[in-house]
N, C-alpha and C positions, 0 to 999 in steps of 0.2 A: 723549419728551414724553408725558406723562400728565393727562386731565382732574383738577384739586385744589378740594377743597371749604374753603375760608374765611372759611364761616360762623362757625367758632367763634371766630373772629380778630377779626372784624368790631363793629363797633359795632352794635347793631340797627337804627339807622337808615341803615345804608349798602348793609344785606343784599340790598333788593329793587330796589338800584340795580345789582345786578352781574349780566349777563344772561352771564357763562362763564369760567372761566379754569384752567388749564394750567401747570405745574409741571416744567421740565426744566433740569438739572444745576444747581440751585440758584437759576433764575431763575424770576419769577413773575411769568405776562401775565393781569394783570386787564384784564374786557371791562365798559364800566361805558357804561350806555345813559345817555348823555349829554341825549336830547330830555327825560329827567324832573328834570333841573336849571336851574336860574338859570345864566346865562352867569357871573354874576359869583360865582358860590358854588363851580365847577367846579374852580377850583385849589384851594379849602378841599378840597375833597372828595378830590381825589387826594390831595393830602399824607397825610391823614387813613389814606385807606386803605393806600399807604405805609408811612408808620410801624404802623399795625396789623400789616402782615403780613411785616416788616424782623424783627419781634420774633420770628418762628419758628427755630429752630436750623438746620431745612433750607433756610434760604430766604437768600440772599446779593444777593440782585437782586429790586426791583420794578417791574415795567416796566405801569402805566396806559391802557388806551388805552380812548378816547371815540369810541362810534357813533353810530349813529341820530342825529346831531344833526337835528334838525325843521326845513326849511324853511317859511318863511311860516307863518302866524298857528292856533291851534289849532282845527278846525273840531267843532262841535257839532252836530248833526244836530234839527230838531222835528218829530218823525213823528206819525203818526193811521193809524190802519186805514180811517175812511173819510171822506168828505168832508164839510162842513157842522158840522163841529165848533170850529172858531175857531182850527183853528191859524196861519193868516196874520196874524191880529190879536193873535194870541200873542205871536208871532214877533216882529212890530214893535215891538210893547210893548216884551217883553223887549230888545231890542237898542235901545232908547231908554231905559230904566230903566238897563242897566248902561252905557251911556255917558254918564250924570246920575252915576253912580258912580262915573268915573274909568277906566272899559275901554274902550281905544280897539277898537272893532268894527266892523263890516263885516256887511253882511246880503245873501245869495244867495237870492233868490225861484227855488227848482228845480223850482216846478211850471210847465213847457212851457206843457199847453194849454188853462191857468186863470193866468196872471197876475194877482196881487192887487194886491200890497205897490206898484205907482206909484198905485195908487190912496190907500194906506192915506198914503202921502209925500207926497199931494199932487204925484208929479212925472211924471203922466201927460200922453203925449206930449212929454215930453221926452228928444231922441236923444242915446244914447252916443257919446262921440268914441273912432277907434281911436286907438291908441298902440303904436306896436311891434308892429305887427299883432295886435294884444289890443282888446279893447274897455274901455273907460276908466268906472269905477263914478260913480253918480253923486252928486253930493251931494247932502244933506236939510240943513234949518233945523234940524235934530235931533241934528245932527251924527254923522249914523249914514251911511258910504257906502253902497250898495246897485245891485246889479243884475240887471236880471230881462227875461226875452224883452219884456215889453212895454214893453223900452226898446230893442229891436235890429228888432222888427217894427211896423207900422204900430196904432193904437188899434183893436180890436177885430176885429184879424184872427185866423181861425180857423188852426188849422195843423192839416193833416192829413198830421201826419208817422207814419212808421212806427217802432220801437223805437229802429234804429240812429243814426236821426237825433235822436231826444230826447234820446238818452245823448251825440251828441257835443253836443249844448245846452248839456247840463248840463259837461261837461269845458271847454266857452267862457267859461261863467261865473265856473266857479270856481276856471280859470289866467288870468282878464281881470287888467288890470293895477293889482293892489289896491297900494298905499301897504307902506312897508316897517313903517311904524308901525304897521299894526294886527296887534292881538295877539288876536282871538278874530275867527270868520268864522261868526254862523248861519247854517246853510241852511234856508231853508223849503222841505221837500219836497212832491211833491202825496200825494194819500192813498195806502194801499193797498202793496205791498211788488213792484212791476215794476218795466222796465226804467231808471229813474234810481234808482229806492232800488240796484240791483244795481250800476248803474256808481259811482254812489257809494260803497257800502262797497268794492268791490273796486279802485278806482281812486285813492280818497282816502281809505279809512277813517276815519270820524268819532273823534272823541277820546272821544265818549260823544255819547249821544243822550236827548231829552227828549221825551216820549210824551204827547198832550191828546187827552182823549175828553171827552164829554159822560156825564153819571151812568149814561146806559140799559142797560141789558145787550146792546144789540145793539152797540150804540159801542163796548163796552168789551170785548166776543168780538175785535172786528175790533184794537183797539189793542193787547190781549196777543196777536195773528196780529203785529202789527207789532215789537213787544217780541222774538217768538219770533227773526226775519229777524234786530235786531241781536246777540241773544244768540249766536247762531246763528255769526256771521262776528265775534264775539269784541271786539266793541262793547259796551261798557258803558253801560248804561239809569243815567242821574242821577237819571231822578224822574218821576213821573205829577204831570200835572197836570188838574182838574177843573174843565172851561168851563160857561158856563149854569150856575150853582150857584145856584140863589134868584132868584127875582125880587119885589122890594117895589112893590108896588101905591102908582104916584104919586099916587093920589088917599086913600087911609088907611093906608100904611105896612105892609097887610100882607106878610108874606114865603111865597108858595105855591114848590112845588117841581115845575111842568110835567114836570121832565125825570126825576125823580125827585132823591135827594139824597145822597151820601156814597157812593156805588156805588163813584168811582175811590179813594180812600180805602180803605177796605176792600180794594178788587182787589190797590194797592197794599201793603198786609199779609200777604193773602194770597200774593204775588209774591216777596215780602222784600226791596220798592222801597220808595225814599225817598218821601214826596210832596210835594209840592214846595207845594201851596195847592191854592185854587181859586178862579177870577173868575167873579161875580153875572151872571144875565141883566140885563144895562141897557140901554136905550133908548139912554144916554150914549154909551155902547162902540160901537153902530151907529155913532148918527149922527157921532160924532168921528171912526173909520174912513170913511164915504162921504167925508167934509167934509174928508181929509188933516191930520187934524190926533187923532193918535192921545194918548187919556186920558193914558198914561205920561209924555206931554211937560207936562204941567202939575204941580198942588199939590193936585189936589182930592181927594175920596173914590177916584173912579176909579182915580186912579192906586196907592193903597195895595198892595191886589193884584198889581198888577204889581210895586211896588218889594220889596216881602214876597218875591216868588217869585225874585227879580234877584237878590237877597242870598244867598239861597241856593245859587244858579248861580254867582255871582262865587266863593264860598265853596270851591266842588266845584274851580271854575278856577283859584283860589291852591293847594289842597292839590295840584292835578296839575302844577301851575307847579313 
C-alpha cells in the first residue's frame, strides 16, 4: 500500500475536499473530509470523484470514504483583546440580523464573569430549565436561542471562580441542549486570550472567528494579540470589525471621530483580513441594548450596519457550507 496523489485526476473543485488517499494492488481509498459538504451533495461528490479516478489504467477499484462529519451547528467565535469595545452588542446584533436572513442560530454569552447578552435579550432573570442533565437555551422574541452564566446564576452575582472552573462554564454552555436545527452557534467570548479563549479553541475549535476593536491603537494592539491566539491554533480570522466609528451630533448632524477613524480598516489591510464594516457611536445602540431590545431586530438606520456586516458572515458561512 502506497500514499497516491490524484490531484491531477480530480476536478479542481474536489481537490481541497480530499484530506489523503492510498493506492494498493489496483484499489484506491479516497479520504474526503465530509464536514465541508452538504449532506445532500455528498453522493454527487463521490461518484464524481469515482468516476475521476476509474479513468486511471492503474486503478481497477474506488473505494470513498467520508470523515470528519461535524457534529452540531458550526461555531464562529467574536473575540476583542480588550474589553469595552462592543463586542456583546455585536454579537447579538449579529445573530439577530442573520436570523432575519434565514440562519437558524444559537448565541453562547462565554464571558463567565461579565454577563451581557440577557440583558441585551431582554431575558434577565430568567432561569434555564435542565434537560438531559444539560441546561436548556433560552428563547428571545428575536428568535435567536441563547445562553449565558446569567441564566444558570442568580442576577448580579459575582463569581469568583478560578481558571478550571470557567473553562468547564464555558464546555456547559456550549454542550447545553441546543435544538438539532441550528446550524451556526456564536460565541461571545470575554476579552483578552485566557482560560475560555484556550478551552475553546482546543476543546471546540471555532470554524472562524470575527475580531471588533474600536479605531484606537491601543484597542487594535490588543485585537491583533487576539487575531495572533486564533492564527496560532489554526482558526481562521473572517473579518475585523470597527465599533464607535463616528458619532453624528443629534442637535446639527455633525460626524466627529472621539475614537479616532478607519484604524481597523487599514489594520485590516495591513493583516490581509477581510473587514467586515463598521457600526457609528449611537445613543440608539446604548439605549436599545440596556432596554433588551437590540437595533438589528428592527428596520431603521441602526440596524443597516449590522445587516451589511450579517451578509457578509452568512456569505463566508455558505462558502464553508
Amino acid at each position: 500500500m502506497s500514499r497516491a496523489d490524484f490531484s491531477a485526476d480530480l476536478p479542481p473543485e474536489l481537490i481541497p475536499l480530499v484530506t489523503g488517499s492510498v493506492l494498493n494492488e489496483g484499489r484506491a481509498t479516497v479520504v474526503v473530509d465530509a464536514a465541508r459538504i452538504e449532506e445532500a451533495k455528498r453522493a454527487g461528490v463521490e461518484d464524481a470523484i469515482k468516476r475521476a479516478i476509474s479513468a486511471r489504467s492503474d486503478v481497477e477499484e474506488v473505494r470513498v470514504v467520508m470523515t470528519a462529519e461535524r457534529k452540531g451547528p458550526l461555531i464562529i467565535a467574536v473575540g476583542s483583546g480588550k474589553g469595552g469595545v462592543g463586542k456583546s452588542t455585536l454579537t447579538a446584533n449579529l445573530a439577530i440580523a442573520l436570523a432575519k436572513g434565514g440562519v437558524k442560530v444559537g448565541l453562547v454569552d462565554a464571558d463567565i464573569y461579565g454577563p451581557s447578552q440577557p440583558v441585551i435579550f431582554g431575558t434577565q432573570g430568567v432561569k434555564t430549565q435542565g434537560l438531559d442533565n444539560k441546561p436548556a437555551p433560552i428563547e428571545s422574541k428575536y428568535g435567536v436561542p441563547h445562553l449565558s452564566m446569567g441564566h444558570l446564576v442568580a442576577p448580579g452575582k459575582a463569581l469568583a471562580w478560578r481558571g478550571p472552573m470557567a473553562s468547564g462554564a464555558i464546555s456547559q454552555l456550549i454542550e447545553a441542549h441546543w435544538s438539532k436545527d441550528i446550524e451556526v452557534l456564536l460565541v461571545d467570548l470575554p476579552p483578552g486570550t485566557g482560560d475560555v479563549q484556550l478551552t475553546m479553541i482546543q476543546k471546540f475549535k471555532p470554524a472562524g472567528a470575527v475580531l471588533v476593536s474600536t479605531p484606537q491603537d491601543l484597542a487594535l494592539i490588543d485585537a491583533a494579540r487576539a487575531g495572533q491566539l486564533f492564527d496560532t491554533a489554526g482558526v481562521p480570522v473572517i473579518g475585523l470589525v470597527e465599533n464607535m466609528s463616528g458619532y453624528a451630533c443629534p442637535s446639527c448632524g455633525e460626524v466627529s471621530d472621539p475614537f479616532g477613524a478607519g484604524g481597523v480598516e487599514a489594520a485590516a489591510g495591513r493583516l490581509e483580513l477581510p473587514f467586515l464594516g463598521r457600526i457609528p457611536l449611537d445613543m440608539a445602540i446604548r439605549q436599545g441594548s440596556d432596554a433588551g431590545e437590540p437595533p438589528a431586530a428592527g428596520e431603521g438606520p441602526m440596524a443597516a450596519p449590522f445587516n451589511a456586516i450579517a451578509e457578509r458572515l452568512q456569505a463566508w458561512i455558505s462558502a464553508k457550507s
